[in-house]
DRENDO-1510 file (C-alpha; in Angstrom, 1 decimal, always signed):
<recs>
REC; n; res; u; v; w
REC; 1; UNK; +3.1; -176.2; +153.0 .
REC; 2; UNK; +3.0; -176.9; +156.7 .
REC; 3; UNK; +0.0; -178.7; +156.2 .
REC; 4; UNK; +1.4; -181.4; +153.4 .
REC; 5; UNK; +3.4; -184.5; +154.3 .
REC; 6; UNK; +3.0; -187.6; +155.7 .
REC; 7; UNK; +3.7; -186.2; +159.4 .
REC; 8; UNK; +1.2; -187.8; +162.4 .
REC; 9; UNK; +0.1; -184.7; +163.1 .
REC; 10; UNK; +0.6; -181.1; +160.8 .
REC; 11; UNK; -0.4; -178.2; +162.2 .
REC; 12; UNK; -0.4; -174.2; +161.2 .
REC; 13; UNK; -0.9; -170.7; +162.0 .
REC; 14; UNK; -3.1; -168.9; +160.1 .
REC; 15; UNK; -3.9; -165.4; +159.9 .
REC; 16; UNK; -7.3; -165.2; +158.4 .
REC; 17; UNK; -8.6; -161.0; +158.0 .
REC; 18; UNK; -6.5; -160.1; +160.9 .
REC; 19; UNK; -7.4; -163.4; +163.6 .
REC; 20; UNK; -5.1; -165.3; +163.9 .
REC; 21; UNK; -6.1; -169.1; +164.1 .
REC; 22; UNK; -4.7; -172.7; +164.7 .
REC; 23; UNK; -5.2; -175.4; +162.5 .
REC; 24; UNK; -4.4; -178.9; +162.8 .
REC; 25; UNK; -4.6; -182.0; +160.4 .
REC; 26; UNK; -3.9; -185.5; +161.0 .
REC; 27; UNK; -4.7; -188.5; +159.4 .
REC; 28; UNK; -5.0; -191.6; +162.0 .
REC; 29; UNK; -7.5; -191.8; +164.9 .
REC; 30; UNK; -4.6; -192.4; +167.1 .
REC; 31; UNK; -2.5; -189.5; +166.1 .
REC; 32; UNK; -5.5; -187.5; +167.0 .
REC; 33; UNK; -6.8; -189.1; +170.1 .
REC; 34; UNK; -4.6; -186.6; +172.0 .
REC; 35; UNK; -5.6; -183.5; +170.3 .
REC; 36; UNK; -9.4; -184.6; +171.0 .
REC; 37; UNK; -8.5; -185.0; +174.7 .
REC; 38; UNK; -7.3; -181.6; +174.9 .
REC; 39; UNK; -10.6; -180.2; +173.2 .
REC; 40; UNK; -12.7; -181.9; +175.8 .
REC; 41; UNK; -10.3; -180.1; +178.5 .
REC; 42; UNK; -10.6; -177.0; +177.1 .
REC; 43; UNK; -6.7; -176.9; +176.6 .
REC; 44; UNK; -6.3; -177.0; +173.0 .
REC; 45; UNK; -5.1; -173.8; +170.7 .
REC; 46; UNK; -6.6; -174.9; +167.9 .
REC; 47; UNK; -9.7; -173.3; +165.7 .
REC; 48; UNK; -9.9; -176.1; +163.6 .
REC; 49; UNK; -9.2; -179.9; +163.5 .
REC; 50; UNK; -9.4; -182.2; +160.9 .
REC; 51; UNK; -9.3; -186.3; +161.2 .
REC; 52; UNK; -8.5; -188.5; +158.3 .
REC; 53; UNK; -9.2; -191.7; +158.7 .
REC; 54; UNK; -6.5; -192.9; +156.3 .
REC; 55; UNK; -2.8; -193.1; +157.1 .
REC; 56; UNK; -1.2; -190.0; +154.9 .
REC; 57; UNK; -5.0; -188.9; +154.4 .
REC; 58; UNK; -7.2; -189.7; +151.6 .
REC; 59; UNK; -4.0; -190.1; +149.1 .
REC; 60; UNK; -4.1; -193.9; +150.4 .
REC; 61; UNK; -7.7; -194.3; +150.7 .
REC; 62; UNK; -9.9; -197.2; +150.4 .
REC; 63; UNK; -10.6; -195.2; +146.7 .
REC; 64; UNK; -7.6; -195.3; +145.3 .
REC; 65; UNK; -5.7; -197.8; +143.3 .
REC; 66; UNK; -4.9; -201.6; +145.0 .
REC; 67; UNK; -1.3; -201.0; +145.2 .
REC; 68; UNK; +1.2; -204.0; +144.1 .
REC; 69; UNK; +3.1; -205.4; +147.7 .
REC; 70; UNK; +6.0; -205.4; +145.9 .
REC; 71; UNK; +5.6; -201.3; +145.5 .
REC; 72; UNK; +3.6; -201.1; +149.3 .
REC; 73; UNK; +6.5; -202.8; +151.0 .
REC; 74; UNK; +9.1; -200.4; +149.3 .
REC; 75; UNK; +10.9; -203.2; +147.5 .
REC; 76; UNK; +11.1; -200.6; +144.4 .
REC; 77; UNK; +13.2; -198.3; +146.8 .
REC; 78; UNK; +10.8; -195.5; +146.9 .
REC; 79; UNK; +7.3; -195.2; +148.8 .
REC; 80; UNK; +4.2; -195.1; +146.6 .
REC; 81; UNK; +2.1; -192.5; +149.0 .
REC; 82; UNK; +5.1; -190.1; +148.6 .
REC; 83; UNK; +5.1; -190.4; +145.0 .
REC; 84; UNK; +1.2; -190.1; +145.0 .
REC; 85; UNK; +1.4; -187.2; +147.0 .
REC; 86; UNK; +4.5; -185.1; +145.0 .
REC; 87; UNK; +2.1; -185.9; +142.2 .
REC; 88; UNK; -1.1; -184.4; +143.2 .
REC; 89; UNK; +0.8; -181.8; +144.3 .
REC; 90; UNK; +3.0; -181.1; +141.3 .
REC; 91; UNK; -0.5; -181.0; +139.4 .
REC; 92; UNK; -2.6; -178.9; +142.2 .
REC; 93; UNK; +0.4; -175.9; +141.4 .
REC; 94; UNK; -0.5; -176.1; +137.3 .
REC; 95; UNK; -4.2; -176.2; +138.5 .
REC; 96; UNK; -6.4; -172.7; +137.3 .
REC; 97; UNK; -8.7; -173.3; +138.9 .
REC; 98; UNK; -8.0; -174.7; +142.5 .
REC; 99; UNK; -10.8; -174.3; +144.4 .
REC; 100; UNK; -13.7; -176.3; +143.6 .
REC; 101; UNK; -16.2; -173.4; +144.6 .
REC; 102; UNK; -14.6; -171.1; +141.9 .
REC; 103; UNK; -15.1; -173.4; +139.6 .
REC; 104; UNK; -18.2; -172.3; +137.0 .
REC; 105; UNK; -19.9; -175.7; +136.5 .
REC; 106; UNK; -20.2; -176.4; +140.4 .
REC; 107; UNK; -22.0; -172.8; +140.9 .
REC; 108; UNK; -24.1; -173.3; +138.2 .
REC; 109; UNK; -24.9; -177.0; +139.6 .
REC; 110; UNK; -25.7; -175.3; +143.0 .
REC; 111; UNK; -27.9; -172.5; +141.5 .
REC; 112; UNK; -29.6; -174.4; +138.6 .
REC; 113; UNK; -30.3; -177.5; +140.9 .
REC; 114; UNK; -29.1; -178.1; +144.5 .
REC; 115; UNK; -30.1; -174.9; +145.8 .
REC; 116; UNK; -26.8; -174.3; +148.0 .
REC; 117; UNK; -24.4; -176.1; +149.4 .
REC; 118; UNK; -25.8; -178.4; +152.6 .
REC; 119; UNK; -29.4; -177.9; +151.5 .
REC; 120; UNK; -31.4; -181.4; +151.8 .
REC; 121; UNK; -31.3; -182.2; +147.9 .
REC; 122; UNK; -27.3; -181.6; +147.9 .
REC; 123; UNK; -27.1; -183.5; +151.0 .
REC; 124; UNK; -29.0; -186.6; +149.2 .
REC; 125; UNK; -27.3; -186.4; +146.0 .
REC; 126; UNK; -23.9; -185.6; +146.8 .
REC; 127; UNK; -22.9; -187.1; +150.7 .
REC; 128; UNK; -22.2; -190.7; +151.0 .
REC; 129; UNK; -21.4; -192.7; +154.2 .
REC; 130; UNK; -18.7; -195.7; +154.8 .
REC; 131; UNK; -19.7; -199.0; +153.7 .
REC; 132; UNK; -17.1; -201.8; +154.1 .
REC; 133; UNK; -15.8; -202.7; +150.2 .
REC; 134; UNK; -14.7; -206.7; +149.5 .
REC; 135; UNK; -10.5; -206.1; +148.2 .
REC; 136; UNK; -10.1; -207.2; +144.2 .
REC; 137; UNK; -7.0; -208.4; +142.6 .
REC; 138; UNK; -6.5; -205.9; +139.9 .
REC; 139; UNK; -3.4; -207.6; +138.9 .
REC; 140; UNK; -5.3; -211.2; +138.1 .
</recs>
């Protein structure tokens, strides 16, 4: 829970077999300039770090749906990456399975075919890299 929301910067405690360990999540480069300049200081408390490039993380990523302006700008009276988020989270909690290493197909995948997970053939079939993408009007 601490680490959902649309806050700059979300950060948690974690007590992982009896360590306990710092995490922190935020999704903008500027929001996390600060917490990279305490790393290279040797200041920061935290185990782990993760940057998302997109504001509210990958729930308003460059691969999701071209959102109307009328619905962007809040004209509608509610905020679509909100909504987006309550959504995926609604469904995540009716979820079986809800880790995608658990999941039956991916193990098989990995041990019929890739090997395990970072070996070269999963890291050529499966890994991708950022590549500007030309906008479309899906609205006409």
């Amino acid at each position: 829970e601490a680490c959902r929301g649309m806050a700059g910067v979300k950060e948690a405690e974690i007590d992982l077999n009896g360590t306990k360990i710092w995490i922190a999540i935020t999704s903008s480069m500027s929001a996390a300039k600060p917490l990279l300049e305490e790393v290279k200081a040797g200041t920061s408390k935290y185990t782990f770090i993760e940057v998302m490039g997109c504001p509210g993380g990958c729930i308003n990523g460059g691969g999701q749906s071209i959102v109307p302006s009328k619905v962007k700008n809040g004209k509608l009276g509610y905020g679509y990456k909100e909504l987006r988020m309550k959504a995926l989270y609604d469904e995540d909690e009716l979820m079986e399975l809800r880790v995608s290493s658990d999941n039956v197909q991916i193990q098989q995948l990995y041990n019929d075919f890739l090997g395990a997970p970072g070996s070269e053939l999963a890291e050529e079939l499966l890994h991708t890299s950022y590549s500007p993408k030309k906008p479309f009007n899906i609205l006409g």
